[in-house]
C-alpha positions in Angstrom: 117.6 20.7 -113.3 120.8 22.0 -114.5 121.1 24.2 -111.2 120.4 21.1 -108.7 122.7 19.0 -110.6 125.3 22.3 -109.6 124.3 22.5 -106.1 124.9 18.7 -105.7 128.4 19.2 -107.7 129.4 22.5 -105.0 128.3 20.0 -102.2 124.9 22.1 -100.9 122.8 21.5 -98.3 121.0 18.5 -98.6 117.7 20.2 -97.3 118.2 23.1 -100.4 118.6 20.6 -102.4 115.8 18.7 -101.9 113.8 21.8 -101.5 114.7 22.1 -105.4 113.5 18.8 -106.2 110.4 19.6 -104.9 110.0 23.0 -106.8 111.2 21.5 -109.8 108.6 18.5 -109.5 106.0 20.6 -108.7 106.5 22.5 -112.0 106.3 20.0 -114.1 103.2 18.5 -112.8 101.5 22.0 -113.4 102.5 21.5 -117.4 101.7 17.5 -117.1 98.3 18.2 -115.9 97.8 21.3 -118.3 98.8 19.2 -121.1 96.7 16.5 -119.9 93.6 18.0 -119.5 94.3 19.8 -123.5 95.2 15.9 -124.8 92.0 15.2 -123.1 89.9 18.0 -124.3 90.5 17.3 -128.0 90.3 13.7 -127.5 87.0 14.2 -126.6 86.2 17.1 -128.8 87.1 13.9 -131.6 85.1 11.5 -130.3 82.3 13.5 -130.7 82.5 14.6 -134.3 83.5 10.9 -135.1 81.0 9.1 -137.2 83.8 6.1 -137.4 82.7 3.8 -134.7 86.7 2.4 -135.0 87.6 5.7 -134.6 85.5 6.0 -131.3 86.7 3.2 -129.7 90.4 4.1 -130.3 90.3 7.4 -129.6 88.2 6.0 -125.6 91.3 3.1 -125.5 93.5 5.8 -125.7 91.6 8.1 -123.0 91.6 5.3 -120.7 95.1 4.6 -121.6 96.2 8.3 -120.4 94.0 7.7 -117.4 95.7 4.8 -116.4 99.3 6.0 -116.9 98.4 9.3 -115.1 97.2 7.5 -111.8 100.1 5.6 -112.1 102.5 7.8 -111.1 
């Protein structure tokens, strides 16, 4: 980010610089989804050990929660 926010200061390209964004964004939807599908993983991993029916439904609102924010985007 640092390094786009220097191309725009040295007046780049406009094209390079959006070619940036586009790396950059791509990057961090790699770790989003990586960390994601972890958050995900354990959530469920939990849901299934739980004998706490509370804890259940929490931890499926907050699945669906994560769902809902990630499609938002």
């Amino acid at each position: 980010v640092r390094g786009i926010q220097k191309m725009i200061a040295d007046e780049r390209n406009c094209a390079d610089i959006l070619i940036q964004f586009a790396s950059v964004a791509k990057a961090l939807r790699k770790v989003e989804e990586s960390l994601f599908r972890s958050h995900i993983r354990q959530c469920l991993i939990s849901v299934c050990e739980s004998q706490d029916k509370r804890d259940l439904h929490g931890r499926l609102e907050d699945i669906a929660q994560i769902l809902k924010n990630f499609r938002n985007y």
